[in-house]
N, C-alpha and C positions, 0 to 999 in steps of 0.2 A: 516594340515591346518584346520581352524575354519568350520566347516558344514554352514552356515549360511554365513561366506564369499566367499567360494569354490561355493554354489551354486549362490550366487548375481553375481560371477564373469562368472559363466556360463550364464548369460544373455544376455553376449558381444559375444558366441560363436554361430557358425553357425546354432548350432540344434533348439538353443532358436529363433535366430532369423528368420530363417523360420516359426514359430508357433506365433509369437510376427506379422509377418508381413500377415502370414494369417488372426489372427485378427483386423487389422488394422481399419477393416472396422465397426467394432462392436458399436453399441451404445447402453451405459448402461452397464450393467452384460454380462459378458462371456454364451452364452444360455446351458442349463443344460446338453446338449447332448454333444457338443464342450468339457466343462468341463472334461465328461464323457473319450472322447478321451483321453486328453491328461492325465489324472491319470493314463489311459492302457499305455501309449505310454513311460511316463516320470517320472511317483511316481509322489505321493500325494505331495508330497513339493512342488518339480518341476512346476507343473502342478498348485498350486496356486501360486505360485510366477508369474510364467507367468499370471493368471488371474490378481492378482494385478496391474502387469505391465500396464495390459489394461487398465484398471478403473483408475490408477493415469496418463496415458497419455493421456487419453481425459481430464479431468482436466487441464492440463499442457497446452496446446493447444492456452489458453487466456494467456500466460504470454510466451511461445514458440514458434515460426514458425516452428522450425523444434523436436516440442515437441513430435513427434509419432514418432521420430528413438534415442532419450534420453533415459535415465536411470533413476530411484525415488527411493526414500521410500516414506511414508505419511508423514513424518516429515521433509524429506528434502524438497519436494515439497512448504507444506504449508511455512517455514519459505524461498525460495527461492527468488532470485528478478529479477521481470519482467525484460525481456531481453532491454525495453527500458531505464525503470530508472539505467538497469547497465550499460548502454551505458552513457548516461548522466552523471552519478558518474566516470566513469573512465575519460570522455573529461577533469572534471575540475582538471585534477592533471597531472601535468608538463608532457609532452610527453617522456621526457630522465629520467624519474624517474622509478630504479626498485623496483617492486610492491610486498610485500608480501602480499598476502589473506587469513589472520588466521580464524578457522574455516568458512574454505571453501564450505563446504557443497557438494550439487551436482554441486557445479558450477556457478551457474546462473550470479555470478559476475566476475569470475575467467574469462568465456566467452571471455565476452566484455575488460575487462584487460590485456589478451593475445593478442586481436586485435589490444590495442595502445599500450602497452608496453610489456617489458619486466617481465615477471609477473610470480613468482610461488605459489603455494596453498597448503593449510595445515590442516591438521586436523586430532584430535584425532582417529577419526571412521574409519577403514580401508574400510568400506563400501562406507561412501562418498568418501575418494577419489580413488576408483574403478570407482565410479558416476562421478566423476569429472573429470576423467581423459579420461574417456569414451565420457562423452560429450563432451569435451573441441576436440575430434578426430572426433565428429559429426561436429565441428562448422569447422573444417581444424584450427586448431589456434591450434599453439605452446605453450603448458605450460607445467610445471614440476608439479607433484602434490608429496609431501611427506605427511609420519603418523609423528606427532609431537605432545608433549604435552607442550604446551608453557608455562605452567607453571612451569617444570620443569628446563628447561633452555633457558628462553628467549634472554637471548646473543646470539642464534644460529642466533637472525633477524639483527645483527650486520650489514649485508653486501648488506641489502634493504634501499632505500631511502627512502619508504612511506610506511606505515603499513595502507592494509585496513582490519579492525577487524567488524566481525560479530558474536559474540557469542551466545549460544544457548539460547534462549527464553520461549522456551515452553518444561518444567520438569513436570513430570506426568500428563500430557495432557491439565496443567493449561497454558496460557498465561500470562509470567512472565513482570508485571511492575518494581518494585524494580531491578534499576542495580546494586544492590549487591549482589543478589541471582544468578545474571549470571553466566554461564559458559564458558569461567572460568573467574573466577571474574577479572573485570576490572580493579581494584588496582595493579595488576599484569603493568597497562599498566604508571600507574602513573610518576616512573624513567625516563619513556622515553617523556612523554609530558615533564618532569624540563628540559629533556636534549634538548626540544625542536624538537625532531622529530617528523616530519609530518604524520601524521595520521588521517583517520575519521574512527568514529566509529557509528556501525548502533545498535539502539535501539529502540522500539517501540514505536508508535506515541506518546503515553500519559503517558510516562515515565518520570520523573522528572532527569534531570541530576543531579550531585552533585555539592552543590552551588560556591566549589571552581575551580569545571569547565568551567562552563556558560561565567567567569569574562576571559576566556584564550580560547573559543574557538567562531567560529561560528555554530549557531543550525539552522539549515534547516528543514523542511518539506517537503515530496514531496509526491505529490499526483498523481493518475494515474487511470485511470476508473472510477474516482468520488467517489474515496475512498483515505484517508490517508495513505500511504501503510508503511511509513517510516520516522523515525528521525534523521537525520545523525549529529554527533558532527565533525565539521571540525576543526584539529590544523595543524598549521602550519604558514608560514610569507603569506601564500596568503588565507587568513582566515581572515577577519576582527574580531578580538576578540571581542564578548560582541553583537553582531550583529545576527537579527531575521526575518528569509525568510522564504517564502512559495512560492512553487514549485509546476506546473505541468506538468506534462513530458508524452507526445503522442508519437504516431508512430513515429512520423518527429520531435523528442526533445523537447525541453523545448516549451512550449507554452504560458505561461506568469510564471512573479516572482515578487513580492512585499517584501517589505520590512520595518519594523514597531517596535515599542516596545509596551511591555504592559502595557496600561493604562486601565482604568475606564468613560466611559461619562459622563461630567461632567452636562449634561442637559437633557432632552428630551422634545420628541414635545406632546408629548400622542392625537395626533392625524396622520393621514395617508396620505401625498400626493400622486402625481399622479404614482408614482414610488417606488416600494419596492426593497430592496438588503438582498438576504440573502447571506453572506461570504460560498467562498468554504470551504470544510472539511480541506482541510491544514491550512489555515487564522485561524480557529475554534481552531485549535490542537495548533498552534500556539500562540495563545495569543493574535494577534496582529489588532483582525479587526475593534476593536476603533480605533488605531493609523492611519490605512490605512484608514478608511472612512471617518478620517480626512482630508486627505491630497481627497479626492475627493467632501471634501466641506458636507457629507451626513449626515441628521442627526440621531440621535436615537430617539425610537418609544415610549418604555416605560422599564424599570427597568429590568433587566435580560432576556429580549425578545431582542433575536440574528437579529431581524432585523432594516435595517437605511430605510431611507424616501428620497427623494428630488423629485422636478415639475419637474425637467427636465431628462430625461433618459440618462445617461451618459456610457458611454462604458468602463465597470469595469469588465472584465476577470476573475480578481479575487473574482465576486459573481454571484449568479444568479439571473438575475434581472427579475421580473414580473411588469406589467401594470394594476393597480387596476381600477376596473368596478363597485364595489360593499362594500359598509363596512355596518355592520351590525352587533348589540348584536346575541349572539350564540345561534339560535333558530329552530331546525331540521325542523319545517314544514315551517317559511319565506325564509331559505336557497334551500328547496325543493322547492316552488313555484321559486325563483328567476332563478333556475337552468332550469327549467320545460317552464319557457318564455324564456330561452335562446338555447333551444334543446341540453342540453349537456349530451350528452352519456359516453363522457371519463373524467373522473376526478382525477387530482393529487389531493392526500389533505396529506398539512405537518403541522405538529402543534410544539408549541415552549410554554411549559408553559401551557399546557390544558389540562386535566384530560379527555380525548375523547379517545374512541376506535375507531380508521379510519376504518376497516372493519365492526362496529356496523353500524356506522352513513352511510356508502357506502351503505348496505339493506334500511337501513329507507328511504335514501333520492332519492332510485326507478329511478334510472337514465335511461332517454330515449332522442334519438337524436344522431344526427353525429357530433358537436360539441363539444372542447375539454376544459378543462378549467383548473387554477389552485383553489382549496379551503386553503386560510393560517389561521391556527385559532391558535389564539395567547394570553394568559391567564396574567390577572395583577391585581392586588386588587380583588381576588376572583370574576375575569370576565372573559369572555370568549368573543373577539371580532373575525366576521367573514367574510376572504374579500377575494370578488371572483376576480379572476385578470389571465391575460396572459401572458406565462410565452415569456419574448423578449428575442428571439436569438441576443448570443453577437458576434457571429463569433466561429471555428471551435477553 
């Protein structure tokens, strides 16, 4: 057996996880002395494998509940999907449908797939699915995990209803946009969209799909922690072809969705009402937050400056809305007195189009007081406009 799999697979065995669950409690680095132990106790491999294990399960923790009795690599981890967005992604796909999950990885979708359906997992690395098959015994859910190389002979998925395809992203520690360079390359997947079978596939936020797919599927966004975490291409008959959402998915699922195509504004106000919207990161990734701030009446501000305007504060989920106090040309000591009359000790400041270093200008402008505020500084004909405002909660 493979050295490298023989020991991964000794991680599920009792020796490992008594030392796995001694340091349970650990925060940061394994302490030099513990280390010490377990090289005497288990060899040098052994003994950092298990470190590992530690340091990638506190990691895990924000995208796992029960991320401190799982299985990792670094790579599985990172390319993994939060156990809510694979809850999510499994809800919308037919409940009597069986599920294949090509490169499955450690699991993180395989999970929640096992929980609605019928679901089994694949993938090339006999590592992941040792990881996968281990978790999926963490979660109590039923899956099969197989080593398959689907490109070899992808007829084996003959006898699945729904292909969810997640292929590898990140090749020599780059973060791969081009889905051609995937693995394994997606054209593999082609045959089976003409034959019309149901499938999504996840590729990274700011990934361009290939133009004769966009016209045949739906492309989603979904955002989660106030990050873009994922693009998913939906085919199938419950896919609106040609159709553009953004998604953000909490604890308790989905938490709002819009839906938009990509346009251009055709106007702007180049001045600032009582209210500013900057679109979340999905809407951003998306393309579509002219279409949407359309349909909420909002206008745009100035020319490539991501943010809309209107008097009245309207409850848009899909951005985050602040309450302007203050508009001012960009000038470090009126922004400092203005702040200095309003006792603000805490300051967000995000810029959009401004040649400003936020940690420079946060020294300069010597902040003192228990008062919070947001600073937007926003750049347009070699200008720098500066508007203090607070940021209004739109609901959870």
């Amino acid at each position: 057996m493979d050295s490298k799999l023989d020991n991964f697979k000794w991680l599920s065995e009792p020796a490992a996880q008594q030392w796995l669950e001694k340091l349970s409690a650990v925060d940061g680095e394994v302490p030099m002395g513990m280390r010490k132990k377990m090289r005497d106790a288990l060899g040098a491999e052994r003994a950092v494998l298990v470190s590992q294990q530690v340091e990638l399960r506190q990691r895990a923790k924000v995208k796992f509940e029960k991320g401190n009795d799982m299985l990792f690599t670094k790579r599985g981890l990172e390319q993994s999907t939060d156990e809510h967005i694979a809850l999510y992604k499994s809800q919308q796909i037919p409940e009597q449908y069986r599920v294949a999950d090509l490169c499955c990885g450690i699991g993180g979708d395989l999970i929640s797939l096992s929980n609605c359906h019928s679901a089994t997992g694949f993938d090339l690395d006999p590592v992941m699915c040792h990881a996968a098959a281990h978790n999926c015994g963490v979660h109590s859910v039923s899956a099969t995990v197989r080593q398959l190389d689907v490109t070899a002979d992808p007829n084996e998925l003959g006898e699945f209803d729904f292909l969810h395809v997640d292929p590898d992203r990140r090749i020599e520690t780059h973060r791969r946009t081009e889905v051609e360079s995937y693995e394994p390359p997606l054209s593999i997947f082609e045959a089976m969209m003409e034959r019309g079978v149901p499938m999504c596939i996840k590729i990274a936020p700011g990934a361009l799909a290939p133009k004769h797919w966009v016209k045949n599927c739906k492309i989603e966004w979904i955002e989660s922690r106030r990050e873009c975490r994922q693009q998913i291409l939906w085919f199938g008959d419950n896919a609106p072809a040609g159709s553009l959402v953004a998604t953000e998915v909490g604890q308790t699922g989905m938490r709002w969705q819009v839906q938009g195509e990509m346009c251009e504004p055709e106007s702007w106000t180049y001045s600032v009402n009582r209210f500013i919207y900057e679109p979340r990161p999905s809407v951003l990734a998306a393309g579509i937050a002219e279409s949407v701030a359309r349909q909420f009446n909002l206008d745009a501000i100035w020319p490539d400056v991501v943010y809309w305007t209107s008097e009245e504060c309207l409850e848009a989920k899909w951005a985050s809305v602040f309450e302007v106090e203050d508009v001012m040309p960009f000038d470090v000591a009126t922004i400092r007195n203005c702040l200095a009359e309003k006792r603000v000790g805490r300051l967000e400041i995000k810029k959009r189009v401004a040649e400003v270093d936020p940690q420079q200008l946060r020294k300069e402008l010597k902040l003192k007081g228990d008062e919070s505020r947001v600073l937007l500084l926003a750049g347009f004909n070699q200008k720098v406009t500066a508007i203090i405002a607070r940021r209004v909660e739109t609901g959870p």
